[in-house]
C-alpha positions as semicolon CSV with decimal commas, in nm:
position;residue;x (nm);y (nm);z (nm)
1;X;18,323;-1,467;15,876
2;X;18,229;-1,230;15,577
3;X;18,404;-0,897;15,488
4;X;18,311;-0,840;15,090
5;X;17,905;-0,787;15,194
6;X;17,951;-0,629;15,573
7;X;17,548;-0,742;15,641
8;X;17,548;-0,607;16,015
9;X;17,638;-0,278;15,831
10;X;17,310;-0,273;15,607
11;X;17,073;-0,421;15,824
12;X;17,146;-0,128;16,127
13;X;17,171;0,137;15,827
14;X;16,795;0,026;15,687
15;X;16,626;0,054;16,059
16;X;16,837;0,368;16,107
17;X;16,644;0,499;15,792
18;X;16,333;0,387;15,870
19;X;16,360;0,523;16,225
20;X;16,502;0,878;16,038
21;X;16,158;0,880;15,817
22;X;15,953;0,825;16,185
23;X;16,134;1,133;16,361
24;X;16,063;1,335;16,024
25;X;15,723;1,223;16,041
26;X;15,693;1,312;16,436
27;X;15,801;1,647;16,387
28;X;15,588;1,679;16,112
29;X;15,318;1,625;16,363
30;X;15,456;1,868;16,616
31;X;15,543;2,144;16,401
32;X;15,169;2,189;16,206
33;X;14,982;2,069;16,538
34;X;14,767;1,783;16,278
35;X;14,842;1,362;16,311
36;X;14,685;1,339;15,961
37;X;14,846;1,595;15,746
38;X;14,860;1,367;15,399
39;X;14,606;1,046;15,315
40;X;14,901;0,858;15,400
41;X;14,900;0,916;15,748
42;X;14,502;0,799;15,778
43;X;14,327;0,773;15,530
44;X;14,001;0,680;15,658
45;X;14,087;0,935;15,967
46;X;14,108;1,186;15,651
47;X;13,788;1,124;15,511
48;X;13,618;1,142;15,788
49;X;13,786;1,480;15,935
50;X;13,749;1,637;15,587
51;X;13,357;1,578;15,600
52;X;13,326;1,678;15,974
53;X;13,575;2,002;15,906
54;X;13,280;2,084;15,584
55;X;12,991;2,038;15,832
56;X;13,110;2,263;16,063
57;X;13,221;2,567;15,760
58;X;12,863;2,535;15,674
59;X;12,727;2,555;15,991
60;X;12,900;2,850;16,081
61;X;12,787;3,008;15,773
62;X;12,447;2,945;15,860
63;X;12,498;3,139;16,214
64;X;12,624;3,409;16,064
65;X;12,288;3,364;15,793
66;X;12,087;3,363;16,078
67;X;12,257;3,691;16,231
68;X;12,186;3,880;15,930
69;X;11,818;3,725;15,932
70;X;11,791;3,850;16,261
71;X;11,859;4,192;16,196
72;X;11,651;4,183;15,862
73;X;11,414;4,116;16,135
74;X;11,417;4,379;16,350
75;X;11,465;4,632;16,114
76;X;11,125;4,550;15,990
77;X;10,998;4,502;16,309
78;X;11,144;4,858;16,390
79;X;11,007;5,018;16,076
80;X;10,597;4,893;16,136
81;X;10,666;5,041;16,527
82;X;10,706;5,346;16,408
83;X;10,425;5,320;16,141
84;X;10,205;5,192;16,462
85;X;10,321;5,518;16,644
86;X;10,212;5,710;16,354
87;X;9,869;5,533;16,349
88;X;9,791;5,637;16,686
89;X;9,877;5,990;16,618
90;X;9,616;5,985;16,334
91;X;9,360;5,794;16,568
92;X;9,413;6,069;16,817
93;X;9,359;6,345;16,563
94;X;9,038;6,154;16,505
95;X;8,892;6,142;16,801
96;X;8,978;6,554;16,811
97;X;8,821;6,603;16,514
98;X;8,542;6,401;16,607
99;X;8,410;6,620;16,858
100;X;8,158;6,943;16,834
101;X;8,432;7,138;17,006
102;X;8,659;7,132;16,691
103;X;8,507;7,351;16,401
104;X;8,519;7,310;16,040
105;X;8,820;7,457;15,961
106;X;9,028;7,287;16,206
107;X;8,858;6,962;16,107
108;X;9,036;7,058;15,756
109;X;9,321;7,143;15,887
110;X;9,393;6,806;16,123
111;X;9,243;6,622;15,775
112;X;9,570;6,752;15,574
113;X;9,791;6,665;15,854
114;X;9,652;6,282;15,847
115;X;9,666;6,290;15,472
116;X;10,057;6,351;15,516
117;X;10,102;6,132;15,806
118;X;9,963;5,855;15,560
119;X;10,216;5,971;15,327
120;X;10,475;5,882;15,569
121;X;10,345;5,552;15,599
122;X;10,403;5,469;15,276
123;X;10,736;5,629;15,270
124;X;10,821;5,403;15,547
125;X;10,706;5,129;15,362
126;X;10,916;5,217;15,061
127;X;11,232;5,298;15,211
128;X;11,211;4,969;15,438
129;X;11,460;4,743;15,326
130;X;11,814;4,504;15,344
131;X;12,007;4,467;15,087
132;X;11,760;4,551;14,779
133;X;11,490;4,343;14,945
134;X;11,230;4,503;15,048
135;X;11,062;4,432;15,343
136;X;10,730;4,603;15,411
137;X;10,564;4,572;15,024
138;X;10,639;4,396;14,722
139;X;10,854;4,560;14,435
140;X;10,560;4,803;14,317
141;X;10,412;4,995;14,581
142;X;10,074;4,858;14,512
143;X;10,242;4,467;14,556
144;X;10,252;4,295;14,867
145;X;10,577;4,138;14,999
146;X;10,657;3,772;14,941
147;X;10,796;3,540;15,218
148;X;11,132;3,572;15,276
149;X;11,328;3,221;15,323
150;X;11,639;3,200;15,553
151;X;11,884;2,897;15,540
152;X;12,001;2,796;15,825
153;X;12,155;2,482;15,817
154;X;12,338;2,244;15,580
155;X;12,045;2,068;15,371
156;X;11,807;2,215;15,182
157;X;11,486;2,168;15,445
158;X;11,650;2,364;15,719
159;X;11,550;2,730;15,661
160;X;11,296;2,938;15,821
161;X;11,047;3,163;15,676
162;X;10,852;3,492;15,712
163;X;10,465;3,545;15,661
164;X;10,406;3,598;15,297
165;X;10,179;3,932;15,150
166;X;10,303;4,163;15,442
167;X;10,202;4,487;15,265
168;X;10,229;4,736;15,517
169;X;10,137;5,109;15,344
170;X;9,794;5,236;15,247
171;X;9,732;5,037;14,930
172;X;9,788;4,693;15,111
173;X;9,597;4,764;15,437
174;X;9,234;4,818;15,275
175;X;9,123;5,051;15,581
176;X;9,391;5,277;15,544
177;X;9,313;5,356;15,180
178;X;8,976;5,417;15,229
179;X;9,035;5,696;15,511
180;X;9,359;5,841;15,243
181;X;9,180;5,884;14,971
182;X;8,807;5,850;15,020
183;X;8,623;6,100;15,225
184;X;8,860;6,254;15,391
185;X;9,025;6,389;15,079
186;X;8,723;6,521;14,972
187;X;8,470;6,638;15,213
188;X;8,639;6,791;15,479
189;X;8,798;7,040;15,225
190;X;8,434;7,094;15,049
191;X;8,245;7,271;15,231
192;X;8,051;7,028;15,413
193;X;7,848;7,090;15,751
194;X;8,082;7,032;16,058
195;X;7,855;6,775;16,173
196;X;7,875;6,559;15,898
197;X;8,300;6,597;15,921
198;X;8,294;6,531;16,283
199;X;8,032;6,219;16,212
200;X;8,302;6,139;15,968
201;X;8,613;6,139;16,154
202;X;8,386;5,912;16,417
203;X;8,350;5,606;16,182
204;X;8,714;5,658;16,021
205;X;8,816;5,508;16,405
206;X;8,705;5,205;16,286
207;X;8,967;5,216;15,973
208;X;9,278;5,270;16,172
209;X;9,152;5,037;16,457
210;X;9,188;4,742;16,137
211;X;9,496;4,930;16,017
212;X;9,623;4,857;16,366
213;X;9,507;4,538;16,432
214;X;9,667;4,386;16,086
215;X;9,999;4,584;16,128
216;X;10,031;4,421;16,472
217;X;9,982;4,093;16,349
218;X;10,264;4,130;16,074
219;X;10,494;4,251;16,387
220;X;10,410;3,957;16,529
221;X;10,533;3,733;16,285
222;X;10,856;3,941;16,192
223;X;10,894;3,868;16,630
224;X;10,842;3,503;16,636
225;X;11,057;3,470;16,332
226;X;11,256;3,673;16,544
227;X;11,276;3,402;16,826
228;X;11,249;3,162;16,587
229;X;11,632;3,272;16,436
230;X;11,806;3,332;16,786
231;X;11,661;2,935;16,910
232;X;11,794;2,820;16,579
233;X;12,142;3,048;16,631
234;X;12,203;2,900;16,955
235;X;12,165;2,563;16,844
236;X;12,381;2,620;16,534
237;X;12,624;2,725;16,760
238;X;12,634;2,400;16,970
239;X;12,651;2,171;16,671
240;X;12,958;2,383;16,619
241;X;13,168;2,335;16,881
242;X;13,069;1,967;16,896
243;X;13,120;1,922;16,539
244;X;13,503;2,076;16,537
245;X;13,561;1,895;16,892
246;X;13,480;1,550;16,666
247;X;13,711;1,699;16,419
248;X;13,981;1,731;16,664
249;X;13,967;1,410;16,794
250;X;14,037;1,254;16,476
251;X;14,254;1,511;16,284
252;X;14,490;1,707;16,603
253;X;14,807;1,548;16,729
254;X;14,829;1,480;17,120
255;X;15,120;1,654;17,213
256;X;15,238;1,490;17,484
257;X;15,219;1,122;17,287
258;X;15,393;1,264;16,993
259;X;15,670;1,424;17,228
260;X;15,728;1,145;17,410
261;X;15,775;0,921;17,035
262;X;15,969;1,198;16,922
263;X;16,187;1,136;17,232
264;X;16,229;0,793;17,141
265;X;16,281;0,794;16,822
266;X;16,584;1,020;16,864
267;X;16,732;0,738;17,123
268;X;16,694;0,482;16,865
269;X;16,887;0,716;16,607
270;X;17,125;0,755;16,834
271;X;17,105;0,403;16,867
272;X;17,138;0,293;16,523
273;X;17,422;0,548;16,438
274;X;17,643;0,329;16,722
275;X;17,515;-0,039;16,581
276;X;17,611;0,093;16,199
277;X;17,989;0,228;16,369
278;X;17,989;-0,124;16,530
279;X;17,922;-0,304;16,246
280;X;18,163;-0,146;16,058
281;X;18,445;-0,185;16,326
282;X;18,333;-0,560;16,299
283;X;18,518;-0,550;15,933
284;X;18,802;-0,343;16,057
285;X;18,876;-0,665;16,343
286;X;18,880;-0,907;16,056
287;X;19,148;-0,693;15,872
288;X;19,328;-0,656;16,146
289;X;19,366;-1,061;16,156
290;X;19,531;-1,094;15,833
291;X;19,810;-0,828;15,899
C-alpha cells in the first residue's frame, strides 16, 4: 500500500472536476434558455443556427418592406380615386354644357370651373408621394413616373415592381391637355356662338372618356401590385415561423433533458465529494497502522 502519492485521492478529485465543468455547463444552458451558446458547444449546430437565425432577420425585414410597399400602394391608389372622382365631375359639367339649354355665359362659367378642377389634378399629382418618391409623375411635372421596385425577399431576384411611365396629371394623359389648354381656354371665353361651345363641350367627352380609361388602368396596376405584396407578405410570414422553428431545433435547450442532467450531475458531485473524503480516509487507516 502507497501513502506518499494517495492515487484514489486524484483520480475521484479529476472526475469531480470534470463533473463540476458539466453542472456549470448545464446551468449555462438553463439560465440563457440556448444548448449552443459558444462554438464549443456545436460547432457545426452553430453554423448552421447562425445562417438560419440571418434568413429569418432578413425575411422579416422584407415583411415589414412589403408593409410599407403596401401602403405606398394604396396611397396612390387613393390619390388617382379621387382624381377619377374629379374626372367625372368635369364629364358631368360637359354634358351640361353641352346642351342648348345652357347659354353662353354659363358655358364660360362651367369652362373656368373645369379649368380649375384640372388644376387640382395636377396638384394631386404633385403632392402624391412617400417618402420623397413621388408616385403619380416623374420629378418634373412634365416627366412620367418610373417603376418603383420593392424587395421582398433575401436575394436579389425577389422584388416586385410597379408599371413604369404612370403620369397621372394633364401633361402625361394627352386628352386631358388638350381639353386644359386647347379650346376650352380659348373659345368659350371669346365670344364664340353658343352653338359652337356647346358642339365643343360634346367632343371634349371623348377626352375625359381616354383620361378615364388610362387612369383606370394605372389603378389597376397600383391594385394587383397591391395583391401582389399582401400574397407575397403572407408567404414571407410562413417562411418565418418555419425558418426560426428550424432555428430552435438546433440552437434552444430542451428543458426538461437539461433538468434532468442537471439533476444528475449534482448526484455525481455529491458523489465524488464522498469518494475524494474516502480516499483520503484510506491514508489516514494506513497511519493509523504504524502508531
Amino acid at each position: 500500500m502507497r501513502i506518499n502519492t494517495n492515487v484514489s485521492s486524484l483520480v475521484a478529485q479529476e472526475a469531480n472536476k470534470n463533473t463540476t465543468n458539466s453542472i456549470s455547463s448545464s446551468l449555462e444552458k438553463l439560465s440563457t434558455g440556448y444548448r449552443i451558446n459558444k462554438a464549443s458547444d456545436d460547432a457545426s449546430g452553430l453554423s448552421i443556427a447562425d445562417k438560419l437565425r440571418t434568413q429569418a432577420s432578413g425575411l422579416n425585414q422584407a415583411v415589414a418592406n412589403g408593409n410599407s410597399a403596401v401602403t405606398l400602394t394604396q396611397i396612390a391608389d387613393k390619390a388617382m380615386a379621387e382624381q377619377s372622382n374629379i374626372l367625372d365631375v368635369i364629364k358631368q359639367k360637359l354634358i351640361q354644357a353641352g346642351t342648348a339649354t345652357t347659354s353662353a355665359e354659363g358655358i364660360d362659367a362651367i369652362g373656368k370651373d373645369i379649368r380649375k378642377l384640372l388644376d387640382q389634378v395636377d396638384n394631386i399629382a404633385a403632392q402624391t408621394t412617400y417618402n420623397g418618391t413621388s408616385l403619380l409623375q416623374g420629378t418634373t411635372r412634365a416627366s412620367a413616373g418610373v417603376s418603383l421596385t420593392f424587395q421582398m425577399g433575401t436575394t436579389s431576384s425577389d422584388t416586385i415592381k410597379t408599371q413604369s411611365g404612370v403620369h397621372a396629371n394633364t401633361s402625361g394623359m394627352s386628352s386631358l391637355a388638350t381639353v386644359k389648354s386647347g379650346t376650352l381656354a380659348t373659345a368659350w371665353s371669346a365670344g364664340g356662338s353658343a352653338a359652337n361651345m356647346q358642339s365643343t363641350a360634346r367632343t371634349m367627352l371623348k377626352n375625359v372618356d381616354s383620361a378615364l380609361t388610362e387612369l383606370n388602368g394605372w389603378r389597376a396596376d397600383f391594385g394587383s401590385t397591391q395583391n401582389q405584396l399582401e400574397s407575397s407578405i403572407r408567404n414571407l410570414m410562413t417562411q418565418v415561423t418555419n425558418t426560426k422553428a428550424a432555428e430552435s431545433v438546433i440552437r434552444d435547450v430542451d428543458y426538461a433533458q437539461e433538468s434532468a442532467n442537471f439533476n444528475k450531475q449534482n448526484i455525481i458531485a455529491q458523489a465524488g465529494t464522498y469518494a475524494i473524503s474516502q480516499a483520503n480516509a484510506i491514508s489516514q487507516n494506513v497511519m493509523r497502522l504504524l502508531q
